[in-house]
N, CA, C and O atoms as a MOPAC input file, in Angstrom:
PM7 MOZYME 1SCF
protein

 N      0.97900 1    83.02900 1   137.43100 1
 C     -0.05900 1    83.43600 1   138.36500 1
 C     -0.17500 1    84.96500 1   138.35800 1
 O      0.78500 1    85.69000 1   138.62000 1
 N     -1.11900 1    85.31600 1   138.11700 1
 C     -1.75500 1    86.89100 1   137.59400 1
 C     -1.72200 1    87.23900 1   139.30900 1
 O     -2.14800 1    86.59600 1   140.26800 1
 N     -1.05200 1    88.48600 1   139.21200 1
 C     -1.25400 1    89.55500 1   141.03900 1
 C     -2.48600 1    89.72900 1   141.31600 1
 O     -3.40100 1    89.09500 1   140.79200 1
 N     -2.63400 1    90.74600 1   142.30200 1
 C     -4.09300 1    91.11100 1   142.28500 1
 C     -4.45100 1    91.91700 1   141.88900 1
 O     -5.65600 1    92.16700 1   141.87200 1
 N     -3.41700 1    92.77800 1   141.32900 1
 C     -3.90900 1    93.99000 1   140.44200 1
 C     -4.65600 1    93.77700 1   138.76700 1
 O     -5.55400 1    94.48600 1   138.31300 1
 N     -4.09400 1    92.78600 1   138.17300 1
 C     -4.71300 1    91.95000 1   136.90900 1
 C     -5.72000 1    91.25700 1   137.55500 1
 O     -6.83300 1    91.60200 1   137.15600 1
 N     -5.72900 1    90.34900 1   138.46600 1
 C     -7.38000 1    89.16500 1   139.00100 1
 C     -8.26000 1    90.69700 1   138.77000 1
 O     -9.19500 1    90.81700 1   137.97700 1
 N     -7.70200 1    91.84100 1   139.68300 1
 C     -9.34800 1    92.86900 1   139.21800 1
 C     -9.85700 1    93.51400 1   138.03200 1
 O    -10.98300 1    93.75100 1   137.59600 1
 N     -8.43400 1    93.76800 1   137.56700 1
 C     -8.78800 1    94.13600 1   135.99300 1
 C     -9.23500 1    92.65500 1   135.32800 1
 O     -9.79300 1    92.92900 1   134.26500 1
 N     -9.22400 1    91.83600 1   135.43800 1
 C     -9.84800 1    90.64000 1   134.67400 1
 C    -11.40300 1    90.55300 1   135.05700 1
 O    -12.28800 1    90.28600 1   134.24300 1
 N    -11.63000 1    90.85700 1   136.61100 1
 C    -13.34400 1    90.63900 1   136.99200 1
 C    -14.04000 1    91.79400 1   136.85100 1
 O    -15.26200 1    91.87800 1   136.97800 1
 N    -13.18100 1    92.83500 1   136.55100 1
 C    -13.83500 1    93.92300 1   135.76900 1
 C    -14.21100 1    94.31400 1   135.23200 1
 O    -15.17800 1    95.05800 1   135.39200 1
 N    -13.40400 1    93.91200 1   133.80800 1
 C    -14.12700 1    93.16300 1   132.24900 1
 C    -15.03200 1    92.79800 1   132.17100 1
 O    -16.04500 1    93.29800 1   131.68000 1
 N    -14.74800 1    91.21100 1   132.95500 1
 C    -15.99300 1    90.29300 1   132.53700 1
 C    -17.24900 1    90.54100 1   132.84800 1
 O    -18.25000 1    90.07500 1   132.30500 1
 N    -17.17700 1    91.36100 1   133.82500 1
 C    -18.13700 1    91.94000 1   134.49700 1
 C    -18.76100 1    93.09000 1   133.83100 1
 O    -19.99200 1    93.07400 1   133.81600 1
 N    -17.94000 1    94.47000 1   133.06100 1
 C    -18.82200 1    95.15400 1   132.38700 1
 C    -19.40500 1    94.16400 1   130.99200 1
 O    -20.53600 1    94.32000 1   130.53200 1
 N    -18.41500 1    93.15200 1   130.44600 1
 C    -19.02100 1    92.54200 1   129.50700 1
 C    -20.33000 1    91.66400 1   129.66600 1
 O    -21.16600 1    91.59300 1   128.76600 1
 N    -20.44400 1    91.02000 1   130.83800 1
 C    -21.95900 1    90.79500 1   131.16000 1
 C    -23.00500 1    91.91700 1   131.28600 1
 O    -24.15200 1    91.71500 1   130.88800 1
 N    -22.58300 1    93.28100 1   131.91300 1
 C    -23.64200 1    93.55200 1   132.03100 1
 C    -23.69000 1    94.20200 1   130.29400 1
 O    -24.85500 1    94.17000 1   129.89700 1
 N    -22.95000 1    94.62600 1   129.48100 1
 C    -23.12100 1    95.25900 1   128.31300 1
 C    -23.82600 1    93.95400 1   127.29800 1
 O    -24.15800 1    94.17100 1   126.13200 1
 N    -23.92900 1    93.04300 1   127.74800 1
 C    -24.26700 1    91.66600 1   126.92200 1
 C    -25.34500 1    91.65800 1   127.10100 1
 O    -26.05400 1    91.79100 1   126.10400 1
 N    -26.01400 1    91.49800 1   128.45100 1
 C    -27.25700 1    91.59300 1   129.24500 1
 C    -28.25900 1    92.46200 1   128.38800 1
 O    -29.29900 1    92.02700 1   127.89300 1
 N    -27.62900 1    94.20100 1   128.25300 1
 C    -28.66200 1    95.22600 1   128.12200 1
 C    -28.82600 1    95.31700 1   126.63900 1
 O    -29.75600 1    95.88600 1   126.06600 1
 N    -27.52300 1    94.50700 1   125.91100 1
 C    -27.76500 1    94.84000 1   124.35100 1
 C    -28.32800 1    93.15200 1   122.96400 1
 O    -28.82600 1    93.03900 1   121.84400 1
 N    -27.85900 1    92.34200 1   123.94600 1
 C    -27.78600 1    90.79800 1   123.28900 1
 C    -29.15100 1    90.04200 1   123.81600 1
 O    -30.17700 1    89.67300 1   123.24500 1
 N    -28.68000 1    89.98500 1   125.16700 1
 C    -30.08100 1    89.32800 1   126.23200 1
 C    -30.00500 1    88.11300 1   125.53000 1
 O    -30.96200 1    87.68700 1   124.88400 1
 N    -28.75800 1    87.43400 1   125.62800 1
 C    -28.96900 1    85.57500 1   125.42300 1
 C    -29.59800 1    85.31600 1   126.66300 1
 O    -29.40700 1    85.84400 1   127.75900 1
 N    -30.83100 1    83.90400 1   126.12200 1
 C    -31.66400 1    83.49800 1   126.79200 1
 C    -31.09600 1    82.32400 1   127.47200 1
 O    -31.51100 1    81.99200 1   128.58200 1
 N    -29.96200 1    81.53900 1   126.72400 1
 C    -29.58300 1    80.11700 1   126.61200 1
 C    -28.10000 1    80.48100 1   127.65700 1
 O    -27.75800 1    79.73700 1   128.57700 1
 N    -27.46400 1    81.58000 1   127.33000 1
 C    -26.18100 1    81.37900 1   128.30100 1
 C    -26.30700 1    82.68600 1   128.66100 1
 O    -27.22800 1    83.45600 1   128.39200 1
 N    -24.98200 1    82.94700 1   129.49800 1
 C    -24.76000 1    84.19800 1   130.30500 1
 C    -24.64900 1    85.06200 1   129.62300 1
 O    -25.43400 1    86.00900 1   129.59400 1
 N    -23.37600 1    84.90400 1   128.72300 1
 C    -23.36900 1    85.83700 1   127.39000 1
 C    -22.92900 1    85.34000 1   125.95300 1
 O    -22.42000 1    84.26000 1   125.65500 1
 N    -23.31600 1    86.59800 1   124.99900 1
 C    -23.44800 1    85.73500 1   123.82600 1
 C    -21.88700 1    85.63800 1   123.19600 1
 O    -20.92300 1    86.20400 1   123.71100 1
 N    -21.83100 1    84.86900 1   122.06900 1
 C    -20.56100 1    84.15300 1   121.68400 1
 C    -19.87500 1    85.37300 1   120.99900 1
 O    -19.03400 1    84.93000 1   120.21800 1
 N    -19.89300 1    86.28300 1   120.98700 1
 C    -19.65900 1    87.77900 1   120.41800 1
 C    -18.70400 1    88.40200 1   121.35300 1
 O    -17.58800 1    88.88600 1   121.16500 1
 N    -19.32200 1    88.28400 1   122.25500 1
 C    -19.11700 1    88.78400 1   123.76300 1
 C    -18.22100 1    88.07200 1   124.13400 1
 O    -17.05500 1    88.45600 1   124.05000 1
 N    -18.54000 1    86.89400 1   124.62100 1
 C    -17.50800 1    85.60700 1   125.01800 1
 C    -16.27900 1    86.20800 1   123.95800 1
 O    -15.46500 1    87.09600 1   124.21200 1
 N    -16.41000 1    85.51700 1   122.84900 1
 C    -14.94600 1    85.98100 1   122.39900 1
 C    -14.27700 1    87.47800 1   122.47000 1
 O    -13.14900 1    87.64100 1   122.00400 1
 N    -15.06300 1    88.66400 1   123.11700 1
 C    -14.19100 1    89.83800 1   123.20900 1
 C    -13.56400 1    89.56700 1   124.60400 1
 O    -12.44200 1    90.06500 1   124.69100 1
 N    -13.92900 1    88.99600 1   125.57700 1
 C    -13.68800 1    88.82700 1   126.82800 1
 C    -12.52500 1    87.81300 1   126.78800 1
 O    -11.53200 1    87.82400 1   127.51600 1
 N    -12.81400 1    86.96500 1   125.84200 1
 C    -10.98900 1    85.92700 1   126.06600 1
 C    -10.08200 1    87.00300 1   125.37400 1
 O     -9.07400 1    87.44100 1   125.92800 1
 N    -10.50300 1    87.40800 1   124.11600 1
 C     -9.64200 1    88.30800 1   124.00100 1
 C     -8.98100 1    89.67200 1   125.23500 1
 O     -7.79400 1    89.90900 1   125.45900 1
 N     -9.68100 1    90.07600 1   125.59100 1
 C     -9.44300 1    91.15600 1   126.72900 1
 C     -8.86900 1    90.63100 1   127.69500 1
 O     -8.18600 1    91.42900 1   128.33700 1
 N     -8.87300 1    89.42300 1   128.12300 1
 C     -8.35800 1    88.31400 1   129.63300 1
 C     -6.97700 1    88.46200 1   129.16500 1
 O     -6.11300 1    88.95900 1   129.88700 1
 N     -6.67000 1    87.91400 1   127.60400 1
 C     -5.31900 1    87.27300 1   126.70900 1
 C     -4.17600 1    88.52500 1   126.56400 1
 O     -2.97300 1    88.53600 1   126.30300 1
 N     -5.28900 1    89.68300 1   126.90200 1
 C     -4.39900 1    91.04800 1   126.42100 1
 C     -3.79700 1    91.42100 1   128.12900 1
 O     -2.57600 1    91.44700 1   128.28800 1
 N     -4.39200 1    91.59900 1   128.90700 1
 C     -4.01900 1    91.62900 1   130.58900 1
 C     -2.84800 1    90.53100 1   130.68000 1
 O     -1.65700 1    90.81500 1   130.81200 1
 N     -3.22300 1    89.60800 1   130.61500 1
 C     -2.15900 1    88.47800 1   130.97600 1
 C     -0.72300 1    88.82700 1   130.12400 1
 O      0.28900 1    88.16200 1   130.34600 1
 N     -0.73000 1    89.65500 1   129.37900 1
 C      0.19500 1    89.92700 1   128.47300 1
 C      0.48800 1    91.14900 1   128.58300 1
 O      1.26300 1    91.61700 1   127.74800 1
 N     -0.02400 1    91.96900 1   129.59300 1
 C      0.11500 1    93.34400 1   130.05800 1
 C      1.81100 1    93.38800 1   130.12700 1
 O      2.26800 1    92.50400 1   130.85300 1
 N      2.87500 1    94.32200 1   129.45600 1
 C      3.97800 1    94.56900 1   130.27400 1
 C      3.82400 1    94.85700 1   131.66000 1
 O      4.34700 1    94.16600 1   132.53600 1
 N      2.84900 1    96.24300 1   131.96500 1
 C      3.23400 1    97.28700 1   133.25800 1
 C      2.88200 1    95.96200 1   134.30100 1
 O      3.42500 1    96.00900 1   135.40400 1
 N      1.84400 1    94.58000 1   133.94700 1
 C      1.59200 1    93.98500 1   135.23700 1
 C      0.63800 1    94.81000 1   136.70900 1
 O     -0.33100 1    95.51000 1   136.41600 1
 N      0.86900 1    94.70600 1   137.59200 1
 C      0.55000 1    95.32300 1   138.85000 1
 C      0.87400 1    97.07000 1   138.57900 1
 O      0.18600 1    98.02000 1   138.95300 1
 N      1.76400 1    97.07900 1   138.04300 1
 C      1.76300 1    98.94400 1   137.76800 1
 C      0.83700 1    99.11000 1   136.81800 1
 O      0.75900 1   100.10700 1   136.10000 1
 N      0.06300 1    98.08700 1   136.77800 1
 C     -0.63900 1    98.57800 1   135.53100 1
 C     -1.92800 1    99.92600 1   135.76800 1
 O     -2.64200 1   100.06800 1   136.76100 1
 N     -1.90500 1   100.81600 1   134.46400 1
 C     -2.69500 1   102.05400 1   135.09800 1
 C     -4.28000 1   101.33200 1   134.24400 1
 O     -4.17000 1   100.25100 1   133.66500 1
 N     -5.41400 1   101.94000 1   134.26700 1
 C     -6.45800 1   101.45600 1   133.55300 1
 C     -5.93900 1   101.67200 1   131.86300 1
 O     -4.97800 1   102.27900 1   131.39100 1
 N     -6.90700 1   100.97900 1   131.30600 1
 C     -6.52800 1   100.83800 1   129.69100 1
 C     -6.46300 1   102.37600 1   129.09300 1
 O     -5.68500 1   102.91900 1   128.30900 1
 N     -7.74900 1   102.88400 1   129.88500 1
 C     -7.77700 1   104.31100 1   128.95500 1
 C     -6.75200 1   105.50000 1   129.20200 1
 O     -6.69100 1   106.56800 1   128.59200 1
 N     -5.82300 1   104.96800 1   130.43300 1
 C     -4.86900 1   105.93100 1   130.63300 1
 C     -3.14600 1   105.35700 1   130.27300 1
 O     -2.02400 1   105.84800 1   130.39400 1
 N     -3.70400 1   104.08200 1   129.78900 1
 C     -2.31800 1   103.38900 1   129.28900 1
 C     -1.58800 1   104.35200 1   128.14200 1
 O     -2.36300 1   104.93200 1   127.38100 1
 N     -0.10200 1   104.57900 1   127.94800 1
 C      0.45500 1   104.71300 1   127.18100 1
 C      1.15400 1   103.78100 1   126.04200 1
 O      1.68100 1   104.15700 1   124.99500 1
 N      1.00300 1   102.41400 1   126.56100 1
 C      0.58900 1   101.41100 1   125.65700 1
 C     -0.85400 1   100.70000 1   125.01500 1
 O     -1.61700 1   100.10200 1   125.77400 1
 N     -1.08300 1   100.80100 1   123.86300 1
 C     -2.47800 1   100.15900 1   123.52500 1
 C     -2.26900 1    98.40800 1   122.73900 1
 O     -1.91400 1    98.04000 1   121.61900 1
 N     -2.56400 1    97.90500 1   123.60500 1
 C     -2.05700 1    96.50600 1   122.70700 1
 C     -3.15300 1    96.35700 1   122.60600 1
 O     -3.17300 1    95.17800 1   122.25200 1
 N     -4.67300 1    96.82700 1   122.66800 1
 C     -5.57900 1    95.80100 1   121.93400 1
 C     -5.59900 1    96.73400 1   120.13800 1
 O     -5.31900 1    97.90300 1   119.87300 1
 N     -6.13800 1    95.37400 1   119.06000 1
 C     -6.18100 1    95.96900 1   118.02000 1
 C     -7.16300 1    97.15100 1   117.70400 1
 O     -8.06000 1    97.29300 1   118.53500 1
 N     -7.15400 1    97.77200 1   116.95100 1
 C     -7.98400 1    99.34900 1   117.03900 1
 C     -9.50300 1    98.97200 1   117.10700 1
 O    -10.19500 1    99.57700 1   117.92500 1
 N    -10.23600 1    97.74500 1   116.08000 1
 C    -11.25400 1    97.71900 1   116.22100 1
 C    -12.06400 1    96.94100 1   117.46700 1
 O    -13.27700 1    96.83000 1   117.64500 1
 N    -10.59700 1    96.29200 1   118.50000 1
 C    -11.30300 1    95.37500 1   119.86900 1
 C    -11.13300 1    96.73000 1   120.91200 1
 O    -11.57000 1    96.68600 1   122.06200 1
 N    -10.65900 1    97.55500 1   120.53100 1
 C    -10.21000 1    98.98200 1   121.32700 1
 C    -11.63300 1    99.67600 1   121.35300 1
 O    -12.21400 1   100.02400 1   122.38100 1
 N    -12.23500 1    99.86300 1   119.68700 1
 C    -13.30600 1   100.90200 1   119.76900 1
 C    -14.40800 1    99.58900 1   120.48800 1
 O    -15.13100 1   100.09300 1   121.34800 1
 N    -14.62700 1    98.24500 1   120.32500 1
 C    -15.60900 1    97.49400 1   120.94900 1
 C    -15.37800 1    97.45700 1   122.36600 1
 O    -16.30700 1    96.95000 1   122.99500 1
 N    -14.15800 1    97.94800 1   123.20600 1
 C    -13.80700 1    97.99300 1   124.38600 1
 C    -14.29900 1    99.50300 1   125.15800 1
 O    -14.56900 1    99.71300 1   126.34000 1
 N    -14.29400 1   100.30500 1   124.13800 1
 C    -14.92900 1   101.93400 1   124.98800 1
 C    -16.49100 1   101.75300 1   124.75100 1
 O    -17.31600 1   102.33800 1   125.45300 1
 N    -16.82700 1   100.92400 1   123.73800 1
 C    -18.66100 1   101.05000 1   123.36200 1
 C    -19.09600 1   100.43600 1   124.76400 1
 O    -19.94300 1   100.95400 1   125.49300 1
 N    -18.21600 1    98.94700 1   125.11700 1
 C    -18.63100 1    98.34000 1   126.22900 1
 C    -18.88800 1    98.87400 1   127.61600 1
 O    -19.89800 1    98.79000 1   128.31400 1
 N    -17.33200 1    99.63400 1   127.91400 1
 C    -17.02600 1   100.25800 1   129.12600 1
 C    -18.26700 1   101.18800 1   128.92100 1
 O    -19.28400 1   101.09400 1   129.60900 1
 N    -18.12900 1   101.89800 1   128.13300 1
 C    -19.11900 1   103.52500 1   128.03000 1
 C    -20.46000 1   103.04200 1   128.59800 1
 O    -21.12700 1   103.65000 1   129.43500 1
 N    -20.77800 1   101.81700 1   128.00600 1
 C    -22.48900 1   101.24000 1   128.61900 1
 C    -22.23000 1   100.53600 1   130.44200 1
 O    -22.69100 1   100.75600 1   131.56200 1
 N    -21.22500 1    99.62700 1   129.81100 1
 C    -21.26300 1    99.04200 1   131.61800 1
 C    -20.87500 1   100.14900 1   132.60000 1
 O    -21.56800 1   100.14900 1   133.61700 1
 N    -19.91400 1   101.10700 1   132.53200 1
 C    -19.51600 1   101.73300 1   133.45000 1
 C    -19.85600 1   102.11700 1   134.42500 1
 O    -19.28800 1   101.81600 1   135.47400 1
 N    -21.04100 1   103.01500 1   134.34600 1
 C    -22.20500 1   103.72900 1   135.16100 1
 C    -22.93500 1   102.69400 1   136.07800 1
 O    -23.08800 1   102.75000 1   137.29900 1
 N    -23.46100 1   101.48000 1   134.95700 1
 C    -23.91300 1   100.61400 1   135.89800 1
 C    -23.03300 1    99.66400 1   136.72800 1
 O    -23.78900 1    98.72800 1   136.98800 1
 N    -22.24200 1    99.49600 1   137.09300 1
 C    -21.26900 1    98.95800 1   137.68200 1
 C    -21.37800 1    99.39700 1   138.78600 1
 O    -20.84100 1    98.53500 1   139.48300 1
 N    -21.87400 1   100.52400 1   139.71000 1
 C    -21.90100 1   101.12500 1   141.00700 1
 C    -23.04800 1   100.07500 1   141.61700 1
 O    -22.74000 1    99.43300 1   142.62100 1
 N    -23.94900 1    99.95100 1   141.21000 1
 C    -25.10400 1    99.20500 1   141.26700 1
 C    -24.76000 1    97.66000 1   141.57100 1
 O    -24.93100 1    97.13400 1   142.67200 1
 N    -24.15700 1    96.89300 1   140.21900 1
 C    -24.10700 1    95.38900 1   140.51300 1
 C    -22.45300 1    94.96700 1   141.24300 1
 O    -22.20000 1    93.92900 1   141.85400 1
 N    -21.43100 1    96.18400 1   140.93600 1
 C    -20.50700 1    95.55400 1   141.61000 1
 C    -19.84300 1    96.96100 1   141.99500 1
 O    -19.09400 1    97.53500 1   141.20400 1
 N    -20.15600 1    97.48100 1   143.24900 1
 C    -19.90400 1    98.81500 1   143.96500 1
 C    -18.45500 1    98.21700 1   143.79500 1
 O    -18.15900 1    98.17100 1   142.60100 1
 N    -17.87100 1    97.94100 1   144.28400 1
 C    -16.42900 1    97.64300 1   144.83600 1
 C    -15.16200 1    97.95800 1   143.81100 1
 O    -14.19100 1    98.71500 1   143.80800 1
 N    -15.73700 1    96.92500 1   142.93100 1
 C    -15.12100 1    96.92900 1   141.57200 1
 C    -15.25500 1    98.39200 1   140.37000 1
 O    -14.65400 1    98.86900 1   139.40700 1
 N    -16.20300 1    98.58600 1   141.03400 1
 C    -16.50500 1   100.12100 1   140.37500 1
 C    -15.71700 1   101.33300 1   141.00400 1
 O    -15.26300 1   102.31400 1   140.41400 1
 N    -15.66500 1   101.02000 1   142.36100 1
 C    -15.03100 1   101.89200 1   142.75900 1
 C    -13.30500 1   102.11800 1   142.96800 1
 O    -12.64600 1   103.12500 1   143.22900 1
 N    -12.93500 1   100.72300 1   142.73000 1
 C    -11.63600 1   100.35200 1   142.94400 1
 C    -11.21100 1   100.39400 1   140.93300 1
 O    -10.02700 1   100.44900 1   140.60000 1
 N    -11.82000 1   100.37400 1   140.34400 1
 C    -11.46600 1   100.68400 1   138.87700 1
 C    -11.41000 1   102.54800 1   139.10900 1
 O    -10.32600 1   103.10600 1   138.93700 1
 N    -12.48800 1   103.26900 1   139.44700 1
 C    -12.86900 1   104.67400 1   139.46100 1
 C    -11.17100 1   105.32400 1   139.97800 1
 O    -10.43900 1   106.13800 1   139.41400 1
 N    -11.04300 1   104.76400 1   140.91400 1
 C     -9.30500 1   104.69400 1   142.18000 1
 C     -8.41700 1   105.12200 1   140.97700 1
 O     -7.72700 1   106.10800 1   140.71600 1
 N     -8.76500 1   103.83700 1   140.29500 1
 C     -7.52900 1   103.10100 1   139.51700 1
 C     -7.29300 1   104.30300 1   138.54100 1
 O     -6.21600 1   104.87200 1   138.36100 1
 N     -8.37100 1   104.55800 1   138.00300 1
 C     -8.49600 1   105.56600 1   136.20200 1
 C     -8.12900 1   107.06900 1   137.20900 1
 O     -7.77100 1   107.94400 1   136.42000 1
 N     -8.11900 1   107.49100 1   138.36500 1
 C     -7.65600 1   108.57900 1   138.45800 1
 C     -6.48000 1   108.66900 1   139.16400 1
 O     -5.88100 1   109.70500 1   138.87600 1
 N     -6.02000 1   108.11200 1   139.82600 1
 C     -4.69800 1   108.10500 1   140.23100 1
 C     -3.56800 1   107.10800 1   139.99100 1
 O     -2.77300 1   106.98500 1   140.92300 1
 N     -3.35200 1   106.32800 1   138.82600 1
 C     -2.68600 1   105.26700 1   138.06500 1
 C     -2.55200 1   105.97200 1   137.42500 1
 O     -3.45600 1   106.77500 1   137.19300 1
 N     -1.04200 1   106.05000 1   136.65500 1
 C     -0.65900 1   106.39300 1   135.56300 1
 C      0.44500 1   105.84900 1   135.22100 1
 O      0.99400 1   105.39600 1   136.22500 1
 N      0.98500 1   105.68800 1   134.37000 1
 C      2.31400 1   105.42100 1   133.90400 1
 C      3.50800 1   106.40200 1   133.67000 1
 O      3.19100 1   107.35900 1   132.96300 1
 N      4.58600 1   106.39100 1   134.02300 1
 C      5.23100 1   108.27100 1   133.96300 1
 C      6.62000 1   107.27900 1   132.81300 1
 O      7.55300 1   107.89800 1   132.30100 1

């Protein structure tokens, strides 16, 4: 059973990955496209497998990188687009990630 510090980093994801799916894919038939879908199980599979857990700091300030380099660079293209909009569809989560990336760290 994932804390609550992973449940937000997990609806965080999925969440910039919808909206980065939304503004660049625009599947008509599902939420998001199968591209997407599979970076997001991947990204769920990598959290759940987090060492730090609940200490965990955001990805971009981790001193561990467990995703592979090229789900890493598809993980900043994503964030870089959802980020901004995230204040908009999920204030909370935007702001409680924003928390997270400046005062989380790992020492």
């Amino acid at each position: 059973m994932a804390g609550k510090r992973i449940t937000r980093e997990k609806k965080t994801i999925v969440a910039m990955v919808k909206i980065y799916c939304k503004g660049h894919h625009a599947p008509k038939d599902a939420e998001i496209c199968p591209d997407c879908s599979e970076f997001t199980e991947y990204a769920l599979k990598r959290l759940d497998k987090c060492q730090f857990q609940e200490d965990k700091p955001t990805c971009g300030k981790c001193i561990v990188h467990c995703y592979k380099p090229d789900r890493r660079e598809q993980a900043k293209v994503i964030m870089r687009y959802a980020g901004p909009k995230m204040i908009l569809s999920h204030p909370m989560l935007a702001i409680q990630h924003t928390f997270d990336t400046k005062l989380r760290s790992i020492v």
